[in-house]
C-alpha positions as CSV (number, residue, x, y, z in Angstrom):
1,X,54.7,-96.7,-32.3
2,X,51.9,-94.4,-34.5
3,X,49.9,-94.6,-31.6
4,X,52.5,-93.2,-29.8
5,X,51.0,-89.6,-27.9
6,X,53.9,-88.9,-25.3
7,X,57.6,-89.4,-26.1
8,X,59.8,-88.6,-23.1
9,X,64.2,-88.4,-24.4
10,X,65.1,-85.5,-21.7
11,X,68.4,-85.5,-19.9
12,X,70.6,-87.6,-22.2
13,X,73.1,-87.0,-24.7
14,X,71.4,-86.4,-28.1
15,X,72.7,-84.0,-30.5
16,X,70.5,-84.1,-33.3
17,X,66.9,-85.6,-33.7
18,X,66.7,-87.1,-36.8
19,X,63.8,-87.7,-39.1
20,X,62.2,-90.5,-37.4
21,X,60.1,-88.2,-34.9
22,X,58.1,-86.7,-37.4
23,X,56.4,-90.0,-38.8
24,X,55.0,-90.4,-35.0
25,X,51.5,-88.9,-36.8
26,X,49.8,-89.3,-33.1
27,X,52.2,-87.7,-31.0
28,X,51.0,-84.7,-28.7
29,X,53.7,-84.2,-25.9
30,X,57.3,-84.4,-26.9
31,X,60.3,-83.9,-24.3
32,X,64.1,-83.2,-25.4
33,X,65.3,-81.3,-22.3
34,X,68.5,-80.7,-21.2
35,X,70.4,-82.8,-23.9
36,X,73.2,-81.1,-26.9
37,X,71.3,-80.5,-29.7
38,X,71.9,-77.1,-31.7
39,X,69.5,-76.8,-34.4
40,X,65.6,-78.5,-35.1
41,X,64.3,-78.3,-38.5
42,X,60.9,-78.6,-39.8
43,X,60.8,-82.1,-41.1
44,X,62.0,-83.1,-37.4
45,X,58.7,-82.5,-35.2
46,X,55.5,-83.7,-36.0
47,X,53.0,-81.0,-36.9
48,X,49.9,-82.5,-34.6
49,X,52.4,-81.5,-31.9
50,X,50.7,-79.5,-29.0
51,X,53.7,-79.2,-26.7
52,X,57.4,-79.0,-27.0
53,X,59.7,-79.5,-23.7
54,X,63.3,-78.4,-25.1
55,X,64.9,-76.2,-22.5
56,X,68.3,-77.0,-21.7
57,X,69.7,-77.2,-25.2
58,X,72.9,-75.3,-26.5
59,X,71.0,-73.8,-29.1
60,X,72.9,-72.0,-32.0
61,X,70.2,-69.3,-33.1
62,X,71.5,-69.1,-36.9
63,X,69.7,-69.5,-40.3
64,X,69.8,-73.1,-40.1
65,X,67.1,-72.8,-37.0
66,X,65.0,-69.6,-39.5
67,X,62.6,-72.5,-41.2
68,X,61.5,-73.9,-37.6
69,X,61.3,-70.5,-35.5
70,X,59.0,-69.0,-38.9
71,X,57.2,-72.5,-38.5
72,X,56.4,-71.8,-34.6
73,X,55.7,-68.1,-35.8
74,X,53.1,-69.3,-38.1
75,X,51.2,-71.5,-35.9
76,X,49.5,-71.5,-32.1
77,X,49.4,-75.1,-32.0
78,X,53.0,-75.8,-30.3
79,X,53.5,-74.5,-27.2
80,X,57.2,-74.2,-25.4
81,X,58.9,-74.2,-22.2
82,X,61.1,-71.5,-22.6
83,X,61.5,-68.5,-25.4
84,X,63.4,-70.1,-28.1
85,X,65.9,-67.5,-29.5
86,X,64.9,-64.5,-28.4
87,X,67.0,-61.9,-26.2
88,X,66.5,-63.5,-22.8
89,X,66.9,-67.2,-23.8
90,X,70.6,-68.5,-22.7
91,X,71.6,-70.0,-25.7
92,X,75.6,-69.9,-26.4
93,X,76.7,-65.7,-25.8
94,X,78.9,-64.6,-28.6
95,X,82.5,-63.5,-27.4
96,X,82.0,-60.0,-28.0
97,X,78.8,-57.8,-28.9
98,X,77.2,-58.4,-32.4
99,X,76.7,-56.1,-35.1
100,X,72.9,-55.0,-36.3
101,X,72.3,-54.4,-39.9
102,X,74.2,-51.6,-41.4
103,X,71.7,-48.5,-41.7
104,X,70.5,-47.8,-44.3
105,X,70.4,-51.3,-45.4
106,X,67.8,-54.0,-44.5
107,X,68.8,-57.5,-43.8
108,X,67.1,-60.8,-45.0
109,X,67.2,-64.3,-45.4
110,X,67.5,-65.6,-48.7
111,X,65.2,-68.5,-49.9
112,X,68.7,-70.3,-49.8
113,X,68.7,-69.3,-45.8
114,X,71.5,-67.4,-45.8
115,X,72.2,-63.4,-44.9
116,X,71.8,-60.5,-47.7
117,X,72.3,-56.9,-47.0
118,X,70.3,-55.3,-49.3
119,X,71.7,-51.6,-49.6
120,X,70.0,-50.9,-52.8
121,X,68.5,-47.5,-53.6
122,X,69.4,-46.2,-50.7
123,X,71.3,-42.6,-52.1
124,X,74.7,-44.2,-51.2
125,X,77.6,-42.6,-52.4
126,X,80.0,-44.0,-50.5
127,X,80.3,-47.8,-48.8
128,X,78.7,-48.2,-45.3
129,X,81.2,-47.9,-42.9
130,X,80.7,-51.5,-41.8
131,X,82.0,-52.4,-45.3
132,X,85.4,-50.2,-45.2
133,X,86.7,-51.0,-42.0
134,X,88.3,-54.5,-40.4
135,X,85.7,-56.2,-38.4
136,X,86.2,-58.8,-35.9
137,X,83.3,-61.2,-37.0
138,X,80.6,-60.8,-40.1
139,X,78.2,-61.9,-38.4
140,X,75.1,-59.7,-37.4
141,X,71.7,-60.3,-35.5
142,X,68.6,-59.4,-36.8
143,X,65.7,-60.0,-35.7
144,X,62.4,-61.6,-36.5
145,X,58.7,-59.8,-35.1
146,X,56.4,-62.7,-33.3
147,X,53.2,-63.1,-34.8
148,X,51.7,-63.2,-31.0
149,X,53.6,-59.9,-30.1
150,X,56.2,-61.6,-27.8
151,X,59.2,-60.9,-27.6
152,X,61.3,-61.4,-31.5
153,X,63.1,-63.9,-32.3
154,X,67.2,-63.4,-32.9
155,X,69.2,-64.7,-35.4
156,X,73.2,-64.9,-35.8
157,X,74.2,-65.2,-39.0
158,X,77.8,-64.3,-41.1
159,X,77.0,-62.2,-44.3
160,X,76.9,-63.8,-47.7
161,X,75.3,-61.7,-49.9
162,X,75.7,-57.6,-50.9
163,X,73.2,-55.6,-53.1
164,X,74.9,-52.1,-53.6
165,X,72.2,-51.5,-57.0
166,X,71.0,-48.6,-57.7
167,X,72.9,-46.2,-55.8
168,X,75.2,-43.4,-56.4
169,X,78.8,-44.9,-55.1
170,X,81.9,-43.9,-57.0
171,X,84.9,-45.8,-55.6
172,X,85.5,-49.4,-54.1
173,X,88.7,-49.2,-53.5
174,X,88.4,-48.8,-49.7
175,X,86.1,-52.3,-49.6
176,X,86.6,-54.7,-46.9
177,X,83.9,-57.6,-47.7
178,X,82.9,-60.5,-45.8
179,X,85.4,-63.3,-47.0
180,X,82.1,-65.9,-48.0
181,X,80.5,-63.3,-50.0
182,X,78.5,-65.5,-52.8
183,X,76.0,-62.6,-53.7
184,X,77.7,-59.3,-55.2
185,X,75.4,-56.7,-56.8
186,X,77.0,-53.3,-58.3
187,X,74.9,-52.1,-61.3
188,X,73.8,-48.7,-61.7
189,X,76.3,-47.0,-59.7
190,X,79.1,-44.6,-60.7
191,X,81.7,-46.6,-59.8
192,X,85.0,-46.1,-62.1
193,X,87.8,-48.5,-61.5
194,X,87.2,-51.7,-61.6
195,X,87.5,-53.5,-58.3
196,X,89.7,-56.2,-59.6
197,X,91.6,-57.4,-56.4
198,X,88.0,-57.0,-54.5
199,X,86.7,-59.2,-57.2
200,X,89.5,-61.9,-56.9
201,X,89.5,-61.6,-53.3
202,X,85.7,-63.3,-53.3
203,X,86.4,-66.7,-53.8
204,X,82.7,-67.7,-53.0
205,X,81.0,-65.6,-55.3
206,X,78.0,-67.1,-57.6
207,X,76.6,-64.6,-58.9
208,X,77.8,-60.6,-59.7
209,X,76.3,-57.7,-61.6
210,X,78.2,-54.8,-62.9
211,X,76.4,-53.3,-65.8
212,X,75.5,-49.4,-65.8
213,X,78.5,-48.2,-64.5
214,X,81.0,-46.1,-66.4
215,X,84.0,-48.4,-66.2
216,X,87.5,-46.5,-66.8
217,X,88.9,-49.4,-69.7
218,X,92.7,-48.2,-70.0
219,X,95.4,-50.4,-70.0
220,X,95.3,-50.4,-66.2
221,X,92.5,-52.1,-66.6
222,X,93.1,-55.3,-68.5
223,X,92.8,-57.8,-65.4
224,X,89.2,-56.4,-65.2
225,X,88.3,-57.4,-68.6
226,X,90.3,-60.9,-67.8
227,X,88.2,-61.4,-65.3
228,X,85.0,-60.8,-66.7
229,X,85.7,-63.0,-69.4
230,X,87.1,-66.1,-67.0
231,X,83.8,-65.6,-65.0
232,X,81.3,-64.9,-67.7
233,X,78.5,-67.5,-66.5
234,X,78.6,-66.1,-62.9
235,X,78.5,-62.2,-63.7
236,X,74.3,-62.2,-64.7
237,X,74.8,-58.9,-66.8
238,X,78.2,-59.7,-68.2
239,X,76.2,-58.5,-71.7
240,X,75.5,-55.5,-70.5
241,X,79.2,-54.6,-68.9
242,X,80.3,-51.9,-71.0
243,X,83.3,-49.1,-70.5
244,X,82.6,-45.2,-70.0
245,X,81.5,-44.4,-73.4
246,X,83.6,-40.9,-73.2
247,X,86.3,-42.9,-73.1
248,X,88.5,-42.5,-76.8
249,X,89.3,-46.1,-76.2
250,X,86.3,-47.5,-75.3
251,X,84.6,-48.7,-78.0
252,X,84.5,-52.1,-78.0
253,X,86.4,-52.9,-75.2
254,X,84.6,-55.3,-73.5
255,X,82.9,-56.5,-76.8
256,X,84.9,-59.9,-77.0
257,X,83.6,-63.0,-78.3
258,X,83.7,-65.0,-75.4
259,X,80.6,-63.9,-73.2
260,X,79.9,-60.3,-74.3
261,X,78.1,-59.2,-77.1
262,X,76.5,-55.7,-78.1
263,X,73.0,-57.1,-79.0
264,X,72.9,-59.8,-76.5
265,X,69.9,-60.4,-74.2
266,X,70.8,-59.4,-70.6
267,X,71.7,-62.2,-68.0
268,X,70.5,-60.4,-65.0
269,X,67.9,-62.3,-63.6
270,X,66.0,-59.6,-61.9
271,X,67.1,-60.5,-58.6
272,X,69.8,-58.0,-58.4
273,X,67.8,-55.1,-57.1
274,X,65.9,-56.7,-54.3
275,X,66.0,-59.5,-51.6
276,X,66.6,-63.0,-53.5
């Protein structure tokens, strides 16, 4: 089987290729047409390959496909039967029109492969509408330049990550956020009440910043300080969270033993501001 040069699997029923492919180290020619698989990853295809037969599959065009269309992308070796994911191919049509990135903010892929707007210093002082109003779906297309020029790939892919750093937004009460938001980033804005039921809304999140904002601390306020406390290891500044020091009450409001201090080194990772 290592001499193996041509493998032949079109028109069956195969959904997913497996690993066993890519040990094949002499195989030139390979041929999945016209079968159900969705998605191909890197560790799939061997990388000797010179030509890939795979029309005919419902490909889903989504961030599990990004590490094998930015393999093709970085190589002239394979050559294809068809466009894979780009505006012509007829892969599975969403039911209604998808959204583009949000202007002003650039969308990305995380090293995790999943979707972050990154809004950051971008003069904001209010939400992008896309983030204030209810939307049918949370997914959005972007789309990836060809190294060759052709035509760019597309991607589908359902937000999961927000950076709103650095800009000069005031209010989030009017948020509507994707529901499988991990990534929330809200430092150095102007924001005064705490988003509390946005916050507890985000069942997904990992990691939040909130430091550099003059936080109202009244009474009203005390489920924000709860909640900073409770989720101390996933908010990366939580030692820089402080209230609006013109505030009579504010000194020391958020200095509480459990994960605040005054002196304490900062959490924030540096991946706040930019594209994880």
């Amino acid at each position: 089987m290592n001499r193996l040069t041509k493998l032949h699997m079109e028109g069956n029923r195969i959904a997913t290729l497996g690993s066993e492919i890519h040990a094949l180290t002499q195989l030139r020619i390979l041929s999945i047409s016209n079968n159900q698989i969705r998605s191909i990853s890197t560790n799939q295809i061997p990388r000797i390959l010179t030509y890939l037969y795979l029309a005919g599959n419902p490909f889903h065009c989504d961030s599990q496909m990004l590490p094998f269309l930015q393999f093709l992308n970085s190589t002239e070796e394979i050559m294809t039967d068809e466009d894979l994911c780009t505006p012509s191919h007829n892969g599975t049509a969403p039911a209604s029109p998808l959204a583009r990135c949000p202007a002003p903010c650039r969308c990305s892929f995380t090293n995790d492969n999943f979707m972050l707007v990154d809004c950051s210093s971008s003069g904001l002082t209010h939400l992008p509408p896309f983030f204030t109003e209810e939307q049918n779906s949370t997914v959005l297309q972007i789309f990836l330049p060809r190294a060759n020029k052709g035509m760019p790939f597309v991607i589908e892919a359902e937000i999961e990550g927000l950076n709103l750093s650095n800009n000069k937004i005031q209010s989030l009460e009017e948020a509507r956020l994707p529901r499988r938001t991990r990534l929330l980033f809200l430092d150095h804005n102007l924001i005064h009440r705490p988003p509390v039921f946005l916050l507890e809304s985000l069942e997904f999140l990992t990691r939040v910043t909130l430091s550099n904002n003059p936080w109202t601390c009244d009474c009203a306020a005390l489920d924000f300080k709860k909640w900073v406390v409770s989720k101390s290891t996933l908010v990366l500044d939580v030692n820089e969270t402080r209230c609006d020091p013109d505030m009579a009450i504010a000194q020391g409001w958020l200095s509480v033993p459990s994960g605040f201090s005054r002196t304490g080194k900062s959490a924030r990772t540096g991946q706040a501001s930019t594209s994880p």
